[in-house]
Structures are given as C-alpha cells and as structure tokens.
C-alpha positions as a Markdown table, in Angstrom:
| # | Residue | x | y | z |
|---|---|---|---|---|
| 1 | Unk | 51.3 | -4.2 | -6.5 |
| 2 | Unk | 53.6 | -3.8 | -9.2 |
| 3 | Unk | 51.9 | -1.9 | -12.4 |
| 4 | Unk | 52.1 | -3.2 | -16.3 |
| 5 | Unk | 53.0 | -1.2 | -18.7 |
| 6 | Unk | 49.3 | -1.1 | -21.1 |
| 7 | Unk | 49.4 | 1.7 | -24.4 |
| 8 | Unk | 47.1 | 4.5 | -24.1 |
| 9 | Unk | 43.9 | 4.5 | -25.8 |
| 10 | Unk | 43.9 | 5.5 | -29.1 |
| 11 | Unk | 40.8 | 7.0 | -30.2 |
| 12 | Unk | 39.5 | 5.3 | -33.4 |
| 13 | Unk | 39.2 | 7.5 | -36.3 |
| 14 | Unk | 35.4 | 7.9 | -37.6 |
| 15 | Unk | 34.1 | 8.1 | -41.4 |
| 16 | Unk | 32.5 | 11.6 | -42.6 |
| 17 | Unk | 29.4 | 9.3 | -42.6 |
| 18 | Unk | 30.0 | 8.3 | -39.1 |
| 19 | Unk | 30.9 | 11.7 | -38.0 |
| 20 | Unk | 28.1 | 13.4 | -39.3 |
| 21 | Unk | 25.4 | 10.8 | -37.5 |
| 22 | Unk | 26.6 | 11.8 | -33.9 |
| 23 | Unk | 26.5 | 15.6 | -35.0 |
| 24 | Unk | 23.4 | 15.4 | -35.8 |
| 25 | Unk | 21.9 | 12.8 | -32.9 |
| 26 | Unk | 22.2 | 16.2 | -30.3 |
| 27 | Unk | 18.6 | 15.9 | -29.3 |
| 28 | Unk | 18.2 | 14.4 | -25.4 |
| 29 | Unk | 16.1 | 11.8 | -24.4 |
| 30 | Unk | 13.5 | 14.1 | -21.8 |
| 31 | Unk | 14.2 | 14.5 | -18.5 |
| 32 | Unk | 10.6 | 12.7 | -17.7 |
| 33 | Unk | 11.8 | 9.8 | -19.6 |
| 34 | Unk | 15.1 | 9.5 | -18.0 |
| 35 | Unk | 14.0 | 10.0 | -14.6 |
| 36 | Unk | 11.3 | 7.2 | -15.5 |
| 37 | Unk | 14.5 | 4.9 | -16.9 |
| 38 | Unk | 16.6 | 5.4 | -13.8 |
| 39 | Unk | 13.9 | 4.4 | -11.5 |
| 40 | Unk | 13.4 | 1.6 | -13.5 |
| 41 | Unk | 16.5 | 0.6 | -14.1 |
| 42 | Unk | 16.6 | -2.5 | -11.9 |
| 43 | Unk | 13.3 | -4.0 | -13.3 |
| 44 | Unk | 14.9 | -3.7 | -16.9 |
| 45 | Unk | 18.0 | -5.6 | -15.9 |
| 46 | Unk | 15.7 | -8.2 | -14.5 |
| 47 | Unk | 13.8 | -8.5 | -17.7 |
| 48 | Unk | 17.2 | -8.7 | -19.4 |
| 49 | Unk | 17.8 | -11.9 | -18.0 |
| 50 | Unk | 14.4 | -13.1 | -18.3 |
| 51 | Unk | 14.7 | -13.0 | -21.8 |
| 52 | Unk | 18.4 | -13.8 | -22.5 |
| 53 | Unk | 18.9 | -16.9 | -19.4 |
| 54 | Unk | 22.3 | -17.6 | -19.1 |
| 55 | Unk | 22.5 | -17.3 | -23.3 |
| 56 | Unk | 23.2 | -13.8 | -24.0 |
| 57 | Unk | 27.2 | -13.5 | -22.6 |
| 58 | Unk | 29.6 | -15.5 | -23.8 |
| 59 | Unk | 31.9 | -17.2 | -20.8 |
| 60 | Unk | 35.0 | -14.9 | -20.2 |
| 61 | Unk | 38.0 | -17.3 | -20.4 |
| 62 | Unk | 40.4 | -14.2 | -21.6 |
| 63 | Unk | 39.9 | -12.8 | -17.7 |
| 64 | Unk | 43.5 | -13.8 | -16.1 |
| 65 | Unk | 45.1 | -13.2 | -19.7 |
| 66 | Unk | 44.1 | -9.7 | -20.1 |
| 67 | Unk | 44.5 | -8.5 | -16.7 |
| 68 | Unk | 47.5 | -10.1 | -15.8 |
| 69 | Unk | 47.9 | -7.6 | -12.5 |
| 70 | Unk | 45.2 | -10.7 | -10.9 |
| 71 | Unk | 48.3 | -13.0 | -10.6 |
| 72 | Unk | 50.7 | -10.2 | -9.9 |
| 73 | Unk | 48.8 | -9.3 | -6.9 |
| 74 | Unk | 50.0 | -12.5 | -4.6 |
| 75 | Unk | 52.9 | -12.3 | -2.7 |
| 76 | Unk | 53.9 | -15.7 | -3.7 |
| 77 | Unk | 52.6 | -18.1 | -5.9 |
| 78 | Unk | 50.0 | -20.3 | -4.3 |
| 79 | Unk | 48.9 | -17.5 | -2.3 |
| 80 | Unk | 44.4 | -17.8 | -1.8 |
| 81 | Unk | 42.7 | -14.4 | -2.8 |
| 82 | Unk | 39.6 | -12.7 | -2.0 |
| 83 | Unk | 38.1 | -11.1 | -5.3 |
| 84 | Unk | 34.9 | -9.6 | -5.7 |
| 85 | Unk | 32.9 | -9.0 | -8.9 |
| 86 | Unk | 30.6 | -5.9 | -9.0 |
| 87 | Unk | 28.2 | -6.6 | -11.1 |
| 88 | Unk | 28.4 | -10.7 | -12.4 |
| 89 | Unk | 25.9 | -11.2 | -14.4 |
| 90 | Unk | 25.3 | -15.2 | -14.6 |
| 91 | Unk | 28.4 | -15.8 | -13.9 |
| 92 | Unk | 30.4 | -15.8 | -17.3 |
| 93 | Unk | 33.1 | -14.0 | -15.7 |
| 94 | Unk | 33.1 | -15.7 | -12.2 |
| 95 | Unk | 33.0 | -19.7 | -12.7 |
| 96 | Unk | 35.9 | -19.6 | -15.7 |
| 97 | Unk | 37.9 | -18.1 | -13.3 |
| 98 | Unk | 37.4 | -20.2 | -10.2 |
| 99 | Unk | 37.6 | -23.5 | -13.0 |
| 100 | Unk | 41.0 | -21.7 | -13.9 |
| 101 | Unk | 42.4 | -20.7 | -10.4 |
| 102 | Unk | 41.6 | -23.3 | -7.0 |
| 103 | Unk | 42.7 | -20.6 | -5.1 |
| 104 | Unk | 40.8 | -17.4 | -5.1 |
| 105 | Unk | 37.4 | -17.1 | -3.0 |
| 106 | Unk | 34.9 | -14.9 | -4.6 |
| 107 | Unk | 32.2 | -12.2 | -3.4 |
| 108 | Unk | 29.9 | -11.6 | -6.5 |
| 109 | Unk | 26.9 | -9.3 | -6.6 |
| 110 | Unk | 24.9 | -8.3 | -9.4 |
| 111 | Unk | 21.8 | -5.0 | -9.5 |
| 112 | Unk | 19.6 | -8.1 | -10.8 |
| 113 | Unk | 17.6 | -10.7 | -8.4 |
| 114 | Unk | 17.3 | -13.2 | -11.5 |
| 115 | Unk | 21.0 | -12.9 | -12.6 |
| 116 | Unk | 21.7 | -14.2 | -8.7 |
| 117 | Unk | 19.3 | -16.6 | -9.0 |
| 118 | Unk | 20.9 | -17.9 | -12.4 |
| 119 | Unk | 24.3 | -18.0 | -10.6 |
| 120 | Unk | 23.0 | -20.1 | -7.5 |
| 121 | Unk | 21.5 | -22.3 | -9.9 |
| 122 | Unk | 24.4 | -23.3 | -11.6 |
| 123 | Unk | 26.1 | -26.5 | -11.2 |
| 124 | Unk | 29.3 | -25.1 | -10.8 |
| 125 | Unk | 28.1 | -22.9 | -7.7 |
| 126 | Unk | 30.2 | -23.9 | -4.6 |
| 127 | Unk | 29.4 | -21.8 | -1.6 |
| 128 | Unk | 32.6 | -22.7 | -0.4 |
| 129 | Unk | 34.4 | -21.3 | -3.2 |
| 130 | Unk | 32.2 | -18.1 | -3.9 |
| 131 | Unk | 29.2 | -15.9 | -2.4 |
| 132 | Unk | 26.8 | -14.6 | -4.1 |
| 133 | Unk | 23.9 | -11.5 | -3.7 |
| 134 | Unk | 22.1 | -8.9 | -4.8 |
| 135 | Unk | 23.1 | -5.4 | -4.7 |
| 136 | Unk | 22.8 | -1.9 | -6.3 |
| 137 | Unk | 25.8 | -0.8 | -5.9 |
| 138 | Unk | 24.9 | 2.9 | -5.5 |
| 139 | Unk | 22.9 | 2.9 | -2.3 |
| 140 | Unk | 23.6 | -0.8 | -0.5 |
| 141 | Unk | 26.2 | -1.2 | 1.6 |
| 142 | Unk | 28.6 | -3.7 | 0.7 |
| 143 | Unk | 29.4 | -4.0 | 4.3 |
| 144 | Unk | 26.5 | -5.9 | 5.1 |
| 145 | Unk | 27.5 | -8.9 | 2.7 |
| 146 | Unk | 31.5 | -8.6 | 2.8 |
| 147 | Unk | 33.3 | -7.6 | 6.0 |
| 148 | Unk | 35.5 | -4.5 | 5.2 |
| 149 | Unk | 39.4 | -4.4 | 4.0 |
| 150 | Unk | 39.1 | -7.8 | 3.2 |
| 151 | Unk | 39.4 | -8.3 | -0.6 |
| 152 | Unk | 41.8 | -8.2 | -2.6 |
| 153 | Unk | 41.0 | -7.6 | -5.9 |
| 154 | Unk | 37.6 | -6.2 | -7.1 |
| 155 | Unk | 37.0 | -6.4 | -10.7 |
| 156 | Unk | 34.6 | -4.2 | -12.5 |
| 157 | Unk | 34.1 | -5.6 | -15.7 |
| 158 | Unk | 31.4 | -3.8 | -18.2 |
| 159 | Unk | 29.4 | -2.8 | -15.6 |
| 160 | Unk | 30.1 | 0.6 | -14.2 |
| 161 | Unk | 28.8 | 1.8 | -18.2 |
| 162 | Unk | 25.6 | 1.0 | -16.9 |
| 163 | Unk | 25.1 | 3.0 | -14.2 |
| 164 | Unk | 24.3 | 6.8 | -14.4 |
| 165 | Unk | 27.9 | 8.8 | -14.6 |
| 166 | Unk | 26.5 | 10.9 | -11.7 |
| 167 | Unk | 26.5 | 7.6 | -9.7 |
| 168 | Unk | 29.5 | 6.3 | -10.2 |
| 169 | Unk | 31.7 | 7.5 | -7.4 |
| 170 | Unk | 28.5 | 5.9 | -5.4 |
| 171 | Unk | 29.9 | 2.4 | -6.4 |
| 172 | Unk | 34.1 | 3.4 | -6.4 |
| 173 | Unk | 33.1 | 4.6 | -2.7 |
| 174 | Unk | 31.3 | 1.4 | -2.1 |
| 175 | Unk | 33.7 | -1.0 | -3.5 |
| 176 | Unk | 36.7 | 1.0 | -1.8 |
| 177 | Unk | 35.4 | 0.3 | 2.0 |
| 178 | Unk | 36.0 | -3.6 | 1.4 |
| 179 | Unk | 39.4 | -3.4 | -0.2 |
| 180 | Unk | 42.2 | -4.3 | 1.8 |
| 181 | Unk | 45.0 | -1.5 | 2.0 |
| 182 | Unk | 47.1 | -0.8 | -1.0 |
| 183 | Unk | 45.1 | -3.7 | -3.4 |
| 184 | Unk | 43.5 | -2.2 | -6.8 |
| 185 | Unk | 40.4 | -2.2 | -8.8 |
| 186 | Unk | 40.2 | -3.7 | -12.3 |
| 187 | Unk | 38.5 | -1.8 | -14.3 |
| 188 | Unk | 36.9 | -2.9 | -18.1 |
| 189 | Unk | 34.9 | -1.0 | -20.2 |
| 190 | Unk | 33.4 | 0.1 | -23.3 |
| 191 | Unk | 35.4 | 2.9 | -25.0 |
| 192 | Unk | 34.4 | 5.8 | -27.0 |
| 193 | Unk | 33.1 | 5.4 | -30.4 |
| 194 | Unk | 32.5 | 1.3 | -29.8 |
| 195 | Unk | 30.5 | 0.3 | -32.3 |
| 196 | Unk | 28.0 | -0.5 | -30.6 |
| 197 | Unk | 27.7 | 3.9 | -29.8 |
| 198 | Unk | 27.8 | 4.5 | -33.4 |
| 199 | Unk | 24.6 | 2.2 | -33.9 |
| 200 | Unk | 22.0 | 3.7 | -31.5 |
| 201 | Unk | 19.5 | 5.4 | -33.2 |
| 202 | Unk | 18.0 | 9.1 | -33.4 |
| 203 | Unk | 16.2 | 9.3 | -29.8 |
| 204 | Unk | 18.6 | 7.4 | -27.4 |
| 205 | Unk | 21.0 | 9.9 | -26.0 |
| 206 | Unk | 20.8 | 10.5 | -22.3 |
| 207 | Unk | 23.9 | 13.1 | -22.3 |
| 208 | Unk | 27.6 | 13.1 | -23.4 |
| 209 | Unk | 28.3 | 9.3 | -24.4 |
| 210 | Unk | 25.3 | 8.2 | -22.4 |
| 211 | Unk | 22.5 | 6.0 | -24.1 |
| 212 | Unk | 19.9 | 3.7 | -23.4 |
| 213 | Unk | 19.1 | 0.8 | -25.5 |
| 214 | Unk | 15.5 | -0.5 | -26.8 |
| 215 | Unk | 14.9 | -2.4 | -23.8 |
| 216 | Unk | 15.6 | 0.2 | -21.4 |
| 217 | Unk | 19.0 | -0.5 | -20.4 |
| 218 | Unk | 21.8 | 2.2 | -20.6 |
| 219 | Unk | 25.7 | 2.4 | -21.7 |
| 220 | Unk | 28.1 | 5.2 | -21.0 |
| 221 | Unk | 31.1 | 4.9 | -23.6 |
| 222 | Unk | 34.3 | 5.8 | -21.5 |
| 223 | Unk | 37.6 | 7.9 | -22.9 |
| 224 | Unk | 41.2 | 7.9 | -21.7 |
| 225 | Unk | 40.7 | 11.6 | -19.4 |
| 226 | Unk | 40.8 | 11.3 | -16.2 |
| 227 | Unk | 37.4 | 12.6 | -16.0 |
| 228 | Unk | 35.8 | 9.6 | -17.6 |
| 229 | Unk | 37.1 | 7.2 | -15.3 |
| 230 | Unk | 35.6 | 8.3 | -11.8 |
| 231 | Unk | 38.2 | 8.4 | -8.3 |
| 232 | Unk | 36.3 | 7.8 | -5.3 |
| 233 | Unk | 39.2 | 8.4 | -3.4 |
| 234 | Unk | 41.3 | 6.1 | -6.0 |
| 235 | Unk | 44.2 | 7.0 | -8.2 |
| 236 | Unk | 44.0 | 5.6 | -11.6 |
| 237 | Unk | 47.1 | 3.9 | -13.7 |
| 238 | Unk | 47.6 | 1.6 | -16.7 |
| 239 | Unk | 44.9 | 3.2 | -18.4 |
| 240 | Unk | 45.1 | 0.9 | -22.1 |
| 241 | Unk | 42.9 | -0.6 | -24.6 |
| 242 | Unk | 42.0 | -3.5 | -26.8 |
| 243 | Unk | 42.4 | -3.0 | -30.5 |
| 244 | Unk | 39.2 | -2.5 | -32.0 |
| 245 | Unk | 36.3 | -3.8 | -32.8 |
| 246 | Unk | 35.1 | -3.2 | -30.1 |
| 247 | Unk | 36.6 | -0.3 | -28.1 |
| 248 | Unk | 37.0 | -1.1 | -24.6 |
| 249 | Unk | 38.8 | 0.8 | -21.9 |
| 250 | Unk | 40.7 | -0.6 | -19.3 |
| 251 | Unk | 42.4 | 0.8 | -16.1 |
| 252 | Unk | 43.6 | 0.0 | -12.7 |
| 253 | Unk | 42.1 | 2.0 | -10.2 |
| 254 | Unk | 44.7 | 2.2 | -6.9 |
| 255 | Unk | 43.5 | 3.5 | -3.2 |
| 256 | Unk | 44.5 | 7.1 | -3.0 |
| 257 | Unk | 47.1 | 7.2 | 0.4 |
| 258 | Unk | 45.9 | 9.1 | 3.3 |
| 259 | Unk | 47.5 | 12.8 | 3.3 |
C-alpha cells in the first residue's frame, strides 16, 4: 500500500496558566483504585451507553476523507474489502461508511455488550454487509469471530486511548493475527495536551498522560515518539495530525516483514 505524505504532529504550545495546572496535578490516583477501575472497566463502558444510547457520538462522515489510505488500499477501483473496526461503539463510524462505500464488508467489535446490542438494533444493520460482537480486545481471541489473514484494513479509531498503555500491544497483537499480509492499521487518536487533558481535575491521573474520567472511564493522550504509539510486531508511518482543537494523533501502523 502506497503511504501519504501527513505533517508531523506539532505539539500545541500551553499558557503559563495551563502549564502550571499539569505541574502541579503530580499526585496518582492509588494503586487500589486503579486496580478497582481496570477490573471494572467493562461494566463502566456498559453504563456509558446506558446513559448516552446512540446520542453521545456524532456519526463519522469525515472517515474515507481523512484516511484516504482506505481507498488507496484496492488494487482497482471496485475492488470489495474486508475492514474491521476495534472498538465501534454504536456504530457512528461503521454505518456512514457502508452508506458511503457498497463494497467493503465489515467485522466490528466493541469491549461493551450494550454498544453491540445498539448496533444490531439499528435499522441500518445488514448481516450481509457487516458482523458484529463483543470483545475485549486484550484477552479474546479475535480468531474465534474472524478467520485469520483475512481483513484488509482494521481501523482503530479513539479506542486504543482507552485501554491501559500496558495492554496495548495485547490488542496490536490481536488485531495483527487477522490481517492479511502486507495490509495496515489505521490508527486515530487523542493527542497530547487535547483539551479535553487539560480539563481533568486534581485526582484523575493514572500515570504519564493516563486519566480516568468521573464515570470511570479512562483516556491515554498519545505523542508523536515512537514509544506512544505501540508495535506489536508493526512498523509505524504517516504519523500526522489534525489542527487543533482537539489534538488527535493519527498513524498507519504496517506489519513488520519476517527477518
């Protein structure tokens, strides 16, 4: 597949006032609490959806216009694709883009039991079109819902911020088994110093741009080194941004080739 050219992520200059806030937000969240949050962490994505529905996400109609590399992947034009989504929420991402493209076939999975419910629900579900299930992503087996080395494109949009960072070459190893040789990962994120980092209060820090929100879910706010961005065996390229507000990260995460 045939890389864009993206700019590199700039890092967005903070205030004195703004500065000053994350120097002195240095106190940890305890290690009690965060084991408690981790174990709980599917039952407070579930509860996320019970209270939001299908209301909280706006539908994602900028998905094949910001990661152009999803029509550069076919070989020729009306070729059909196998994408999955890690991690789809209600949908917002998945049903714009099988309105916008008839030929991809989608795998979706989501940590949640009610955001797969939500999905199934909706009229625009076709299980011809698309499959849908529940997964964590850091222990079960994508294998036992999608047969291996056969998807092409697996996007990870604002999803891999809300796993722990010691996790997260759980799901790159996951994801990598069903890829088929030489196809990529999209990758989209929030980026250091998003906004929405700078407005977690006193209390919420889990570690080095790790936080959890009021209702118990967590973000991890990503930066352009190559440490931030996890390889499970992947090489990473294109790494770019939006302008902000917010600060997102995005990347293309390529299979590394056997040695």
């Amino acid at each position: 597949m045939t890389s864009l050219p993206r700019k590199r992520l700039q890092a967005r200059v903070l205030s004195s006032e703004e500065e000053e806030k994350l120097k002195r937000d240095q106190t940890l969240v305890s290690d009690f609490k965060q084991h408690k949050l981790e174990q709980e962490a599917q039952k407070n994505w579930d509860l996320f959806y019970k209270r939001n529905s299908t209301n909280f996400f706006k539908d994602r109609h900028w998905t094949t216009r910001e990661f152009e590399e999803l029509r550069s992947c076919r070989e020729f034009e009306d070729q059909k694709l196998t994408i999955l989504e890690a991690g789809c929420g209600v949908g917002n991402c998945l049903f714009p883009l099988l309105e916008e493209d008839p030929n991809i076939f989608a795998y979706a999975c989501d940590f949640s039991p009610r955001a797969v419910e939500y999905v199934k629900q909706n009229p625009l579900y076709d299980t011809e079109r698309c499959k849908v299930f529940q997964c964590d992503l850091t222990k079960d087996d994508l294998l036992d819902h999608v047969p291996p080395g056969s998807v092409d494109v697996v996007m990870l949009i604002f999803v891999l911020s809300a796993v722990h960072p010691e996790k997260m070459h759980l799901v790159l190893e996951n994801i990598y088994k069903v890829l088929k040789p030489g196809k990529s990962v999209l990758f989209r994120d929030y980026g250091l110093y998003d906004h929405a980092m700078l407005r977690f209060k006193a209390g919420s820090k889990l570690g080095e741009n790790f936080y959890v929100r009021q209702d118990g879910t967590r973000s991890y706010f990503f930066t352009d080194e190559s440490h931030s961005v996890p390889q499970a065996g992947m090489r990473r390229c294109d790494l770019g941004s939006l302008q902000p507000p917010p600060r997102q990260v995005q990347a293309i995460l390529l299979p590394q080739p056997p040695e």
